[in-house]
N, C-alpha and C positions, 0 to 999 in steps of 0.2 A: 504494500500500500504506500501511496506516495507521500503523503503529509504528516510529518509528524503534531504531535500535540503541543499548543500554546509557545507556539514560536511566528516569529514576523513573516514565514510561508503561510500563514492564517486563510488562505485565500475567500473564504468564508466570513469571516467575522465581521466585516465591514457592511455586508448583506443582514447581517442578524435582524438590524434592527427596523430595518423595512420588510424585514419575510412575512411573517403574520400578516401582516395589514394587506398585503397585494397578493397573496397566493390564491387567495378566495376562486379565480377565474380557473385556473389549474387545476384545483383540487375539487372542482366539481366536475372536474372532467377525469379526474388519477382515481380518486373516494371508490367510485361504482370499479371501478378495474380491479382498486386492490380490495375489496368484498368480494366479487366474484372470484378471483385467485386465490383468495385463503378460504372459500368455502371449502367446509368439510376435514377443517386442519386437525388435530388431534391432540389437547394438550398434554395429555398423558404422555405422547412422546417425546415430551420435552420442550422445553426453553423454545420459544419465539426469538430470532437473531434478526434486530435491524440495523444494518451495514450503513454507515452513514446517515443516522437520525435526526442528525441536523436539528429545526427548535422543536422538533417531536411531532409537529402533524403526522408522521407515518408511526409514530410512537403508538399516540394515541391511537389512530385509525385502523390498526393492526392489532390492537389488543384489544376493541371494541370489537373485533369482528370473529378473533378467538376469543370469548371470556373463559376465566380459567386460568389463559397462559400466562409461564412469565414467562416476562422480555426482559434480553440481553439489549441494551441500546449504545451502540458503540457511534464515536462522533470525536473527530479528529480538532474541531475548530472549537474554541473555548467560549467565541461570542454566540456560536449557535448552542454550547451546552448553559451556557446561561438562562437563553431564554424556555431551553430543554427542562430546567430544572425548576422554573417560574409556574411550566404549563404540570408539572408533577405535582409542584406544593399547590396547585388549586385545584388538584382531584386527590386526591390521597387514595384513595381506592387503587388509585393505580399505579400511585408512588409506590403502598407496597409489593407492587407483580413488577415492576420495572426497578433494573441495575445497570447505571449509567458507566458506559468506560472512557475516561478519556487519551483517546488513543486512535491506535488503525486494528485490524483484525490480526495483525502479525503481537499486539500488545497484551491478550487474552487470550490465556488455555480453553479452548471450546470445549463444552461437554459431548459426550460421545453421539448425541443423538440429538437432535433437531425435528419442533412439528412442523415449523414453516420458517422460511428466511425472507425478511424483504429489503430489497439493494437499488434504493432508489437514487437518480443522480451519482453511478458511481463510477458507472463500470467505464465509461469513457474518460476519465483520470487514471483508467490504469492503464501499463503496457502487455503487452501479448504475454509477457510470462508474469504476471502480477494474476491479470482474467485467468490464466489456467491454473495456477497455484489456488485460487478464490473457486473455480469450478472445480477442481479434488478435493475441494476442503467439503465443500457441499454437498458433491456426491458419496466420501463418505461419512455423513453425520444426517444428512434428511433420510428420517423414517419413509418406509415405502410408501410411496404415493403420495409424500410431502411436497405442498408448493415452496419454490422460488420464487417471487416476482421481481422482476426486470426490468429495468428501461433502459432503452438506447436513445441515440440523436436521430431524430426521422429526417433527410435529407430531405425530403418531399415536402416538409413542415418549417415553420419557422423554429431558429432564426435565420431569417436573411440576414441575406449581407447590408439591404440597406436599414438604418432605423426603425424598429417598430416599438409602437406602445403595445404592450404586456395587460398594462393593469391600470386604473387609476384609483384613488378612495380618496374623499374627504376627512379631512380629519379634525376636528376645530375648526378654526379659521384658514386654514393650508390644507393643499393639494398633493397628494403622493402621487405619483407617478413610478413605473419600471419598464425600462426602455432594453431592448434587444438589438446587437449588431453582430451577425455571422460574419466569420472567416474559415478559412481553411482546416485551422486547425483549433475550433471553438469558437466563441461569441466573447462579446463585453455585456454587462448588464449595468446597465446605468438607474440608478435611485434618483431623482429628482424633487425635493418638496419645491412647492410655489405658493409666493404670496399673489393672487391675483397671476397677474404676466412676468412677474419677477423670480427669480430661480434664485429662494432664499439660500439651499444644500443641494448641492449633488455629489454622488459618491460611485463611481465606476467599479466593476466587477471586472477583469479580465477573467477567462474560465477554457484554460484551455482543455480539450475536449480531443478524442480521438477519432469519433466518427463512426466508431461500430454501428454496422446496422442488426433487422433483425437474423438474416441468411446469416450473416458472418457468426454472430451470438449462437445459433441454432448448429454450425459447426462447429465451435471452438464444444461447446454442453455435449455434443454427441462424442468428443473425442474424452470427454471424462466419464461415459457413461449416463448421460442424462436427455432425457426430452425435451424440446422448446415448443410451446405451442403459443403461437403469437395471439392476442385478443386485442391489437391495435398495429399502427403501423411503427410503433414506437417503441410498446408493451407486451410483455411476454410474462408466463410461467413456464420454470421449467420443473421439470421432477426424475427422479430417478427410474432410470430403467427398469420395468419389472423385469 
């Protein structure tokens, strides 16, 4: 895994504090994928693992949709475990099924068995032998017929290469905005508040990004023993071969 923890490669944490506010548009489009992907997960098999949980919307949304399981929530960036730990101390129920790591998945002994894993925004920060060290690890520790769920970068889909608006929300008297610019190898994500026409803050994401699509995911998973079965152009589960 590529980032270590609470060091100036943060590349995350400058995002922290606009994610909530602007995800909303995202997440009603990710929500319904990742409940269908974990239907039928099993907690008895073990620990829910989410790979990059970032300020816990997949935290939460994952462990709503297994009740029962705990989660493992691993999250490299200090300013998204802050607000990870904000979204725990206001549900308690679920602070105690959820154990935050701060770290990469190389920083945590995995327990031998997994009911579901979810690896959202990740897999395109790693390199070809990062994804296939990350797919043996999966394939063996998910219970039989345990989900993965997956995203990749949909070429087909933004972001472009030129500007686009993401998100906006009011918030008091200021405008949030989140702006997208593709390139080759990733996007910049730009935060924006405005007063009226005036651009009181903005704070740039670079994010570099590999490009995996879904074929390429669906071969690297078969060469570890695992199935991909895509549910978007973007999004996938995979599971172990029976």
């Amino acid at each position: 895994m590529p980032l270590p923890p609470d060091t100036d490669r943060d590349l995350y944490g400058g995002a922290a504090e606009f994610y909530d506010l602007l995800a909303g548009p995202a997440w009603a489009r990710l929500g319904p994928h990742l409940r269908r992907a974990l239907d039928g997960a099993d907690p008895a098999n073990g620990p829910l693992l989410d790979l990059g949980a970032g300020t816990g919307l997949s935290t939460e949304a994952a462990a709503d949709a297994v009740p029962g399981a705990r989660v493992i929530a691993i999250e490299p960036s200090a300013g998204m475990r802050i607000a990870l730990a904000t979204r725990l101390a206001c549900r308690p129920g679920l602070a105690e099924r959820v154990t935050v790591v701060a770290g990469t998945l190389t920083d945590v002994p995995l327990p031998d068995r997994l009911c579901a894993a979810v690896v959202l925004g990740v897999v395109g920060h790693l390199d070809l032998g990062e994804r296939a060290a990350l797919w043996r690890s999966l394939a063996a520790r998910l219970a039989p017929g345990a989900p993965a769920v997956v995203d990749v970068l949909d070429r087909t889909a933004p972001p472009t290469r030129a500007p686009l608006r993401l998100s906006t929300r009011r918030v008091g008297d200021l405008d949030y905005e989140s702006w997208s610019e593709g390139a080759d190898d990733g996007w910049t994500l730009t935060y924006r508040v405005r007063d009226g026409e005036t651009v009181v803050r903005e704070h740039a994401v670079p994010l570099p990004w590999s490009g995996i699509g879904i074929e390429a995911l669906a071969e690297e998973a078969a060469a570890a023993g695992l199935q991909c079965t895509a549910l978007a152009p973007d999004f996938a589960v995979i599971r172990p071969t029976p």
